[in-house]
C-alpha positions as a Markdown table, in Angstrom:
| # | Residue | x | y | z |
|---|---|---|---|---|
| 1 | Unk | 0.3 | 238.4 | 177.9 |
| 2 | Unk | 2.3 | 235.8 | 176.0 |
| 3 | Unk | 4.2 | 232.7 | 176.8 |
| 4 | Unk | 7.7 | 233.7 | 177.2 |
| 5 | Unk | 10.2 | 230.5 | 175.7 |
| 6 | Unk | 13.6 | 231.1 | 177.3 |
| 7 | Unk | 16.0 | 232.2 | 174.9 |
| 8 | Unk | 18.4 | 229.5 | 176.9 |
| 9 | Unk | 15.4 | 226.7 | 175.8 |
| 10 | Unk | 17.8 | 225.2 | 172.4 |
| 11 | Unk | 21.1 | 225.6 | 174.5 |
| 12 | Unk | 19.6 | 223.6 | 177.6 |
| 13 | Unk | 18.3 | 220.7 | 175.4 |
| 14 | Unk | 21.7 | 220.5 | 173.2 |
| 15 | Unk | 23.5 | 220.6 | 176.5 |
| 16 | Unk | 21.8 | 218.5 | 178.4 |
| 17 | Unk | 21.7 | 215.8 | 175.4 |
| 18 | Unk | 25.2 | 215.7 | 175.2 |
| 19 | Unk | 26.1 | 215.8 | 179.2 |
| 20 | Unk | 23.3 | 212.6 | 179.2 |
| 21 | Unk | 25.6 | 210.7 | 176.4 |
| 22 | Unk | 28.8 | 211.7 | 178.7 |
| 23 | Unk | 26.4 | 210.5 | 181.3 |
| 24 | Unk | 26.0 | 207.0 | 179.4 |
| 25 | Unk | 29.8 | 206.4 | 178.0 |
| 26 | Unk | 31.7 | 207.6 | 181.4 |
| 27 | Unk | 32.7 | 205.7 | 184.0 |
| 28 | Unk | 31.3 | 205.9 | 187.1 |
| 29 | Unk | 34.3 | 207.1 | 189.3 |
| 30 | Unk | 34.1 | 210.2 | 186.7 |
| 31 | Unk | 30.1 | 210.8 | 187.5 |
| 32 | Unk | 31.0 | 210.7 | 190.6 |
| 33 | Unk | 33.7 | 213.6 | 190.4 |
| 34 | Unk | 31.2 | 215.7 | 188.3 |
| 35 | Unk | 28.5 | 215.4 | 191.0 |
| 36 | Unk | 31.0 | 216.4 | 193.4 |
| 37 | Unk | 32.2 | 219.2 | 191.3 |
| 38 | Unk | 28.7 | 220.5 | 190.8 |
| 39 | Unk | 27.9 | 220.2 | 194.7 |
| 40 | Unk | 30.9 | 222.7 | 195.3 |
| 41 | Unk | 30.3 | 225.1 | 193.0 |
| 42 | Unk | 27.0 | 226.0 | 193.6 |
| 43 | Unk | 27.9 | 226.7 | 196.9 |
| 44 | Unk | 30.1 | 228.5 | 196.1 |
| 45 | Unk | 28.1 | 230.4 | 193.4 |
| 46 | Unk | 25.2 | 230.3 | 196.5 |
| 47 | Unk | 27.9 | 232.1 | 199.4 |
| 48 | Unk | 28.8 | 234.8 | 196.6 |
| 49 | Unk | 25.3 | 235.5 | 195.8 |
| 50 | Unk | 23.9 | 235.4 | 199.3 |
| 51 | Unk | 27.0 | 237.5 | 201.1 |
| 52 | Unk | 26.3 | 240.4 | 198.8 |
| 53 | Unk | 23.1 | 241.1 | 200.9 |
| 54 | Unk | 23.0 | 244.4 | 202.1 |
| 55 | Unk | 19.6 | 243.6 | 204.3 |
| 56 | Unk | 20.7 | 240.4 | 206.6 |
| 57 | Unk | 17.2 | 240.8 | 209.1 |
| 58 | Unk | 14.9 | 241.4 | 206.5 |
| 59 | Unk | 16.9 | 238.2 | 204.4 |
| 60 | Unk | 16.4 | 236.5 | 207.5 |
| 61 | Unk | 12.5 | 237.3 | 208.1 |
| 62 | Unk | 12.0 | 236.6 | 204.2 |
| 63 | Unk | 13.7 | 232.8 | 204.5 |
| 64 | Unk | 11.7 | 232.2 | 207.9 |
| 65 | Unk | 8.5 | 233.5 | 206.2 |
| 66 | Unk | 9.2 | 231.5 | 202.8 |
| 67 | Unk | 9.8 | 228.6 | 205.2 |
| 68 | Unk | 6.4 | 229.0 | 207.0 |
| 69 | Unk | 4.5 | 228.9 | 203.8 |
| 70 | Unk | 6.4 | 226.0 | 201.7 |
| 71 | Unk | 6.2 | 223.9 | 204.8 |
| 72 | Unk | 2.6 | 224.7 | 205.7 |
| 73 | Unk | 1.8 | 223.6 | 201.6 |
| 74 | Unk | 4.9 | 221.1 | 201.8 |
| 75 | Unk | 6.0 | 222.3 | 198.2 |
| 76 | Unk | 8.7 | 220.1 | 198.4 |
| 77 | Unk | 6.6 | 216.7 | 198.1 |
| 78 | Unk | 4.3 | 218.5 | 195.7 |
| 79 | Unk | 7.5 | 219.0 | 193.1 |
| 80 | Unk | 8.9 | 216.0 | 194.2 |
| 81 | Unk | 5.9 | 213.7 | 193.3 |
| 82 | Unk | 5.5 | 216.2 | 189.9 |
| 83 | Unk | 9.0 | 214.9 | 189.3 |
| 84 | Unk | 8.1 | 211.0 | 190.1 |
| 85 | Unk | 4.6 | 211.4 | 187.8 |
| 86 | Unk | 7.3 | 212.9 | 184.6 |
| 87 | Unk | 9.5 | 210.0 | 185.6 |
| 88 | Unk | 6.9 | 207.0 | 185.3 |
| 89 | Unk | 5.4 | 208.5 | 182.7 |
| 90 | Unk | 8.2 | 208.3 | 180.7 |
| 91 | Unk | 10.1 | 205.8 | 181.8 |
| 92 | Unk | 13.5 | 207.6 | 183.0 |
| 93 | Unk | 16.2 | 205.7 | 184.6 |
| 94 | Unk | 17.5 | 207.1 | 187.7 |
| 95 | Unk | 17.5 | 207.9 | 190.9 |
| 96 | Unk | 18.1 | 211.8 | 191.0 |
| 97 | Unk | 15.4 | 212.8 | 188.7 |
| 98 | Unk | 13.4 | 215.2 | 191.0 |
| 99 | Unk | 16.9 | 216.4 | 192.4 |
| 100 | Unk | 18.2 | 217.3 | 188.6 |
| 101 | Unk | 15.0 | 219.0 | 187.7 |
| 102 | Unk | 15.5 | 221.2 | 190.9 |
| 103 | Unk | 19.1 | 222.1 | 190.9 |
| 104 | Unk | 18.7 | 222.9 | 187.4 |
| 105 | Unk | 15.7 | 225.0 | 187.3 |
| 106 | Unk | 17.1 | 226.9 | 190.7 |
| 107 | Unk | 20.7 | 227.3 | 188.9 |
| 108 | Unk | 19.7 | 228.6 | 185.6 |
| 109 | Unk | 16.5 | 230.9 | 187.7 |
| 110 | Unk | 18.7 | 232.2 | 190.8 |
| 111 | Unk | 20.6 | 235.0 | 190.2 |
| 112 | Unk | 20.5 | 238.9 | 189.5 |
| 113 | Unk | 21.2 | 238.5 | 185.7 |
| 114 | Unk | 18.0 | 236.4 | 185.2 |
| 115 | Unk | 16.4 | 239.3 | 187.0 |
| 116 | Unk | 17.9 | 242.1 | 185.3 |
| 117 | Unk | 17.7 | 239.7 | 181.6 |
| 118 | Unk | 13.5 | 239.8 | 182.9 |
| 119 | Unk | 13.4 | 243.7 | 183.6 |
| 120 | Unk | 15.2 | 244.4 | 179.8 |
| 121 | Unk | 13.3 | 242.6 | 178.0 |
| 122 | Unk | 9.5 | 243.2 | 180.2 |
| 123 | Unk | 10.2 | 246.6 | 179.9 |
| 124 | Unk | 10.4 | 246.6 | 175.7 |
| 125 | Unk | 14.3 | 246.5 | 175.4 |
| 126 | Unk | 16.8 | 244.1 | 173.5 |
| 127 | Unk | 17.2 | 240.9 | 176.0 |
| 128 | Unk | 20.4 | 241.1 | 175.1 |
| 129 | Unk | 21.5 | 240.2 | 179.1 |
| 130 | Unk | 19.5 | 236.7 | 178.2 |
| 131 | Unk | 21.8 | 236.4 | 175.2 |
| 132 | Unk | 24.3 | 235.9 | 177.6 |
| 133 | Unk | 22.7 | 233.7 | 180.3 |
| 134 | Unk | 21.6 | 231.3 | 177.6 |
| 135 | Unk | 25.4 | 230.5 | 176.3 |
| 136 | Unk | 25.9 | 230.1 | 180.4 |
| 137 | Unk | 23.0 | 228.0 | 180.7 |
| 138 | Unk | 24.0 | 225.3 | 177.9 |
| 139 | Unk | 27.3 | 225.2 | 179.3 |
| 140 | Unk | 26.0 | 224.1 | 182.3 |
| 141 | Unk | 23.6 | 221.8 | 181.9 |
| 142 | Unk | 26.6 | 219.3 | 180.2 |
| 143 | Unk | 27.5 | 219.7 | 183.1 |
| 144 | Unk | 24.4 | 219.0 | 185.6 |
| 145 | Unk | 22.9 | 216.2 | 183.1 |
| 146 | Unk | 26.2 | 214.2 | 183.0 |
| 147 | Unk | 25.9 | 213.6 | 186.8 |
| 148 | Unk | 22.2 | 214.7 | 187.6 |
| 149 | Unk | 20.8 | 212.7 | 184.5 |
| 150 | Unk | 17.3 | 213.5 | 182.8 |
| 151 | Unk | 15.6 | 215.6 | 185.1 |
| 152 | Unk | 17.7 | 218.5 | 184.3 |
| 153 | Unk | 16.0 | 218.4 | 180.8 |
| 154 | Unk | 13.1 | 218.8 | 182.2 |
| 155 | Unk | 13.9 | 221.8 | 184.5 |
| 156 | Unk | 12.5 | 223.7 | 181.6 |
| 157 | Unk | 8.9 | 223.0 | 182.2 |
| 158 | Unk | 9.4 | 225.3 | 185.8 |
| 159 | Unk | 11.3 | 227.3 | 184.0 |
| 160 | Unk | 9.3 | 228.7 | 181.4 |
| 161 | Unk | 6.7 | 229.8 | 183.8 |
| 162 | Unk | 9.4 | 231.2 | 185.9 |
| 163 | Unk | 10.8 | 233.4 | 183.5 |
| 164 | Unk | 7.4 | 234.1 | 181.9 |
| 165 | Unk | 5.9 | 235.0 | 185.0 |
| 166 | Unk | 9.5 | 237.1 | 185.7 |
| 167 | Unk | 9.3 | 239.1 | 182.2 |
| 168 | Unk | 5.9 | 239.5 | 182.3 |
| 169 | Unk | 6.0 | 241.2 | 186.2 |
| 170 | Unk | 8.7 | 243.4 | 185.0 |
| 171 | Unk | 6.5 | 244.8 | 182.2 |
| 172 | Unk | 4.6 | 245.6 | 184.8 |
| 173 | Unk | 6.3 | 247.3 | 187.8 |
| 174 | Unk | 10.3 | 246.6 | 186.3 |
| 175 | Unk | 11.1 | 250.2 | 186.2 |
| 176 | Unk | 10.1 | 250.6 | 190.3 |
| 177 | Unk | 12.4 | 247.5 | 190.9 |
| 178 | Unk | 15.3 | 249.3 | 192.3 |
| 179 | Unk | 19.4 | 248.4 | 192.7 |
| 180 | Unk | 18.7 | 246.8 | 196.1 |
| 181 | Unk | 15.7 | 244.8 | 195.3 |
| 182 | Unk | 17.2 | 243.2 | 192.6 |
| 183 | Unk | 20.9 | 242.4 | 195.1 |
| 184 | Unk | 18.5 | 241.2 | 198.1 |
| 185 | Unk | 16.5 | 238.8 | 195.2 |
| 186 | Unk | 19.9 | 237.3 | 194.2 |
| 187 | Unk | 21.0 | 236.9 | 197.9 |
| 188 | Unk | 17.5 | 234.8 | 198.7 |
| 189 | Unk | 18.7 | 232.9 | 195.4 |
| 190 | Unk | 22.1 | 232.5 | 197.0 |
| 191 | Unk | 20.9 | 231.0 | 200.4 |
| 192 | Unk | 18.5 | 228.4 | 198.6 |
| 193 | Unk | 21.4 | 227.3 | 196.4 |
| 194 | Unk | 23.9 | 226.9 | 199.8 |
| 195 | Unk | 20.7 | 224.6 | 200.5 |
| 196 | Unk | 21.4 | 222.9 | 197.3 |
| 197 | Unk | 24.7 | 222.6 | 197.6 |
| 198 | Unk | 24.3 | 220.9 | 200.9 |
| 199 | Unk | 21.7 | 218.7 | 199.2 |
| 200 | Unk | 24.5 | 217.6 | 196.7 |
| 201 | Unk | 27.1 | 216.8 | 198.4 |
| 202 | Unk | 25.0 | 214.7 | 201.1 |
| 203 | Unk | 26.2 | 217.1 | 203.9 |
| 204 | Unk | 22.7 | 217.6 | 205.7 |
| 205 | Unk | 19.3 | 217.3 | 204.3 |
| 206 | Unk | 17.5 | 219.9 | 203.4 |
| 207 | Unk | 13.6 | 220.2 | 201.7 |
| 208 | Unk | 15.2 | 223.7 | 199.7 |
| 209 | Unk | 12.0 | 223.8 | 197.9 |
| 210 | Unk | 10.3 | 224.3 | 201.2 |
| 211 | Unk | 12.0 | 227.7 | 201.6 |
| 212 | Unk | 11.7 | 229.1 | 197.9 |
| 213 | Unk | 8.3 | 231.2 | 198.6 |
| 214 | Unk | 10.7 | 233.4 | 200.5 |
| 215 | Unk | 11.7 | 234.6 | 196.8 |
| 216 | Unk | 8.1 | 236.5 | 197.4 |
| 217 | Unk | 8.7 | 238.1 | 200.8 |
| 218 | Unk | 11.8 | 240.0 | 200.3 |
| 219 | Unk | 10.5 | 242.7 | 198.4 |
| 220 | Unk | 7.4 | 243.4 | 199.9 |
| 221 | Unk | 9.7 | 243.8 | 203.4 |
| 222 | Unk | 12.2 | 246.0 | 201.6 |
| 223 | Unk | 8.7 | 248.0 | 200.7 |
| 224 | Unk | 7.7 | 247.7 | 204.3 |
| 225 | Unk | 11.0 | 248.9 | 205.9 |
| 226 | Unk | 10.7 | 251.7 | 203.6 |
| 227 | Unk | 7.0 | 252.8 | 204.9 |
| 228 | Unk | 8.6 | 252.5 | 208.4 |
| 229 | Unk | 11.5 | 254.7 | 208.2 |
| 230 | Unk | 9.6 | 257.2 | 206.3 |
| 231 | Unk | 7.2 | 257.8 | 209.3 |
């Protein structure tokens, strides 16, 4: 097993440099808009994902048990203080550091096209569907760094063992990874980016990173369902 470096790693930094200088020679009114910009869109990129579901109960029992199990470890606080320690330790200005890491790492990781970008290249083929997602990626983060600042730089420490971990699990079992399992993924992606986008545009308060183990639950119900009907 190697270290996979996401193909989107040089587009995110170049990005995210230049939305920090926006970030520094803009006035405020304008960071402002952009934060506001970026709060709707990922819900709406989050209601797109997450309606496609063609499994609502088991997306349900998959958010509840994610839920459970972030809340019971409290992942949000363990990310959050991660995010405070890379902070101090570097002396970053700001008070959306944690919150940039997040909604970057959950923007550029949340979504079938990461998944399908994992399953090409873990199963020996051309990643040429990462190709693609790395232009996206650099695109956004001017974007998320010009009103989300420094932490969305850093979203590529979770990242890499995201899509490591994602690439190297599809060398293993990406050709049994069917149609649906891939759509009901995305649509778990979706809801924790509704979360986000919530988050964002200070609508309600809510620990998002609390639900992401329900990333892991989906599939195993889809597996489960399957074992049930066939009896």
């Amino acid at each position: 097993f190697k270290i996979i470096i996401p193909l989107g790693f040089p587009f995110i930094i170049a990005g995210g440099i230049l939305g920090l200088i926006l970030n520094n020679k803009l006035p405020k009114k304008y960071i402002a808009v952009f934060f506001q910009v970026i709060g709707i869109f990922t819900l709406l990129l989050g209601f797109s994902m997450g309606l496609k579901t063609e499994k609502p109960l088991l997306l349900v029992f998959s958010l509840i048990l994610g839920a459970l199990v972030g809340t019971a470890i409290n992942l949000q606080a363990i990310v959050e203080g991660w995010g405070d320690k890379i902070k101090n330790r570097f002396n970053l200005k700001g008070d959306k550091f944690s919150e940039g890491m997040v909604v970057a790492f959950l923007m550029y990781c949340m979504g079938s096209l990461t998944i399908l970008g994992a399953i090409e290249e873990g199963t020996g083929g051309e990643p040429k569907l990462f190709y693609v997602k790395s232009l996206m990626d650099g695109f956004s983060s001017i974007a998320l760094a010009s009103s989300l600042g420094f932490g969305v730089l850093f979203s590529i420490l979770p990242l890499i063992i995201y899509q490591g971990g994602l690439t190297f699990l599809a060398s293993l079992i990406g050709e049994s990874l069917t149609p649906l399992m891939i759509g009901e993924l995305s649509a778990v992606g979706g809801v924790l980016l509704i979360g986000l986008g919530l988050n964002i545009l200070d609508i309600k308060k809510i620990d998002v990173l609390n639900i992401l183990p329900a990333l892991l639950f989906i599939i195993p119900l889809i597996y489960l369902e399957k074992l049930i009907e066939s009896f």
